[in-house]
C-alpha positions in Angstrom: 14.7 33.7 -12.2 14.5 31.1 -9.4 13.7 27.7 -11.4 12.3 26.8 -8.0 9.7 29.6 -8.7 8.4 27.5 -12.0 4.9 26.1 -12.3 5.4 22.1 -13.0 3.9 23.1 -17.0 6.1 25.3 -17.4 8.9 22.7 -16.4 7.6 20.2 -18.4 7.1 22.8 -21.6 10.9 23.4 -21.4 11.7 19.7 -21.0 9.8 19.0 -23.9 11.9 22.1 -25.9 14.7 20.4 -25.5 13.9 16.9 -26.1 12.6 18.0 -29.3 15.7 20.3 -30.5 17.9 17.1 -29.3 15.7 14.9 -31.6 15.5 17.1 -34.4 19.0 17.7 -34.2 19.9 14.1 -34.3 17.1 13.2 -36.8 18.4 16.0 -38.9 20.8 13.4 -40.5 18.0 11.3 -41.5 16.4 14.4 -43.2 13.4 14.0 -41.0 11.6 16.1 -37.9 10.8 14.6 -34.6 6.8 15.0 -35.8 7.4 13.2 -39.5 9.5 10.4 -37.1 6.5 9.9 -34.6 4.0 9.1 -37.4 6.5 6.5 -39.0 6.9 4.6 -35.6 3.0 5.0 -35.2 2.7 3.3 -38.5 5.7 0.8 -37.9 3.5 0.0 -34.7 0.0 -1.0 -36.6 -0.6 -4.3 -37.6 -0.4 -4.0 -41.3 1.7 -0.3 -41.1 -0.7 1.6 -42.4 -3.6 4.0 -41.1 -6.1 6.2 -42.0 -5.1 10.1 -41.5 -8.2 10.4 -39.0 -7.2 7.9 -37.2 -3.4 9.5 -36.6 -5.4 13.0 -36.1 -7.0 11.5 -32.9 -3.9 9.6 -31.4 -1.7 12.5 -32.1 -4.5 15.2 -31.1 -3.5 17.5 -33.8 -5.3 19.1 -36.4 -6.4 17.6 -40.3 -4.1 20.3 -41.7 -1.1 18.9 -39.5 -1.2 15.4 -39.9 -1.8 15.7 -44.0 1.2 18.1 -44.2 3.7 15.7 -42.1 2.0 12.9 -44.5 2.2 14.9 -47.7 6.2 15.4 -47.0 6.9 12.3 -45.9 5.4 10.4 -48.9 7.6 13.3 -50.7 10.2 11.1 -49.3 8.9 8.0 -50.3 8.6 6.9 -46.5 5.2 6.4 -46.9 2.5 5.4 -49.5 -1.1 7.4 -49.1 -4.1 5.9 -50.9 -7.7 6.1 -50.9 -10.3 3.6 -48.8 -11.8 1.3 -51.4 -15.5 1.6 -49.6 -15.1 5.2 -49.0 -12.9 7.1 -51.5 -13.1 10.4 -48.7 -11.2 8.6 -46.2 -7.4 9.0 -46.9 -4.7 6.2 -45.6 -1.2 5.7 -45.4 0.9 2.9 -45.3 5.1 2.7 -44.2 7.3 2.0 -47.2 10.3 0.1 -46.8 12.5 3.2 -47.3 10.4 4.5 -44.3 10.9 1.2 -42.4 14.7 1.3 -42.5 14.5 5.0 -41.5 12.5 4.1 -38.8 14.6 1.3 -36.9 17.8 4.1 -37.4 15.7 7.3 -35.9 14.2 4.9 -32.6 17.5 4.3 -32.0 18.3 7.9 -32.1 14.8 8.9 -30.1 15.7 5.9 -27.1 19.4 8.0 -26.8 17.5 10.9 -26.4 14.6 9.2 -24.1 17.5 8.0 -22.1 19.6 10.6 -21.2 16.5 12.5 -20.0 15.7 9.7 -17.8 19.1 8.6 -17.0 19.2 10.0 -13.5 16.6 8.2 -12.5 16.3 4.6 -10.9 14.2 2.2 -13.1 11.2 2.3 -10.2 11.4 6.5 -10.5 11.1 5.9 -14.3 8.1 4.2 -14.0 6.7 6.5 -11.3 7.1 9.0 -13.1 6.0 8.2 -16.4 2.8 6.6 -14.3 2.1 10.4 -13.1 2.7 12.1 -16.6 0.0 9.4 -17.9 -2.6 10.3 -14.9 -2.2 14.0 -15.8 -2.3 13.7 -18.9 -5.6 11.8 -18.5 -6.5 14.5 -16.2 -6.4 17.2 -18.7 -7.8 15.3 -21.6 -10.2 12.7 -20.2 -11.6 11.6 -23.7 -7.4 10.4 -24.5 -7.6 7.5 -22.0 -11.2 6.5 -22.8 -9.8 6.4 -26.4 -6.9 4.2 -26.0 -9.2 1.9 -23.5 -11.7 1.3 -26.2 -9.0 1.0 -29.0 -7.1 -1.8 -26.9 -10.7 -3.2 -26.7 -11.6 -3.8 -30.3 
């Protein structure tokens, strides 16, 4: 087939198929996937390094039963702690050991080689172009993420 004759999603699906057997393979090492690493560097990324599991449901757009599966094996690994809200013993949290901090700064390094040589052919103005268009069509498609981050930068 003419990869000419393929539909930008399409291009963008396969891109993202390889990023994440590139990642995965790298990460492999670590004993961790590409999804169990994002949640770590979301954690690593909060304030105090912890969150609640609704709260990573909504950033990651993924179902309940996803995110409590990555967090269920990855406090298997003692990368993070889960506990329960002290007003509100339904609402689960978890917070980035430092087992899961050390994995963390190894496996960015890992996920920036791979960010990189996807983007290496591109001039540092292109990169920004073009992660400026992913984010508008992104928005596009699912409206409420923007809004969301907007508000959440807010409070």
């Amino acid at each position: 087939m003419d990869r000419n004759m393929l539909y930008c999603g399409e291009i963008m699906k396969r891109l993202y198929d390889m990023i994440e057997k590139d990642a995965n393979s790298e990460m492999q090492k670590e004993d961790v996937t590409l999804s169990q690493m994002k949640m770590l560097i979301f954690l690593r990324g909060k304030d105090d390094s912890s969150a609640t599991l609704k709260e990573m449901e909504r950033y990651f757009d993924v179902s309940q039963a996803t995110i409590a599966g990555i967090a269920a094996r990855l406090e298997k690994k003692s990368m993070i702690a889960g506990y329960t809200d002290e007003r509100d013993r339904r609402i689960k949290h978890v917070r980035l050991t430092e087992d899961g901090r050390e994995l963390c700064i190894r496996a960015k390094a890992s996920m920036d080689r791979v960010e990189e040589r996807l983007l290496c052919p591109l001039s540092s103005e292109e990169r920004s172009l073009m992660r400026s268009y992913l984010l508008r069509m992104y928005d596009n498609l699912h409206p409420a993420a923007g809004a969301g981050e907007e508000q959440a930068a807010q409070q």
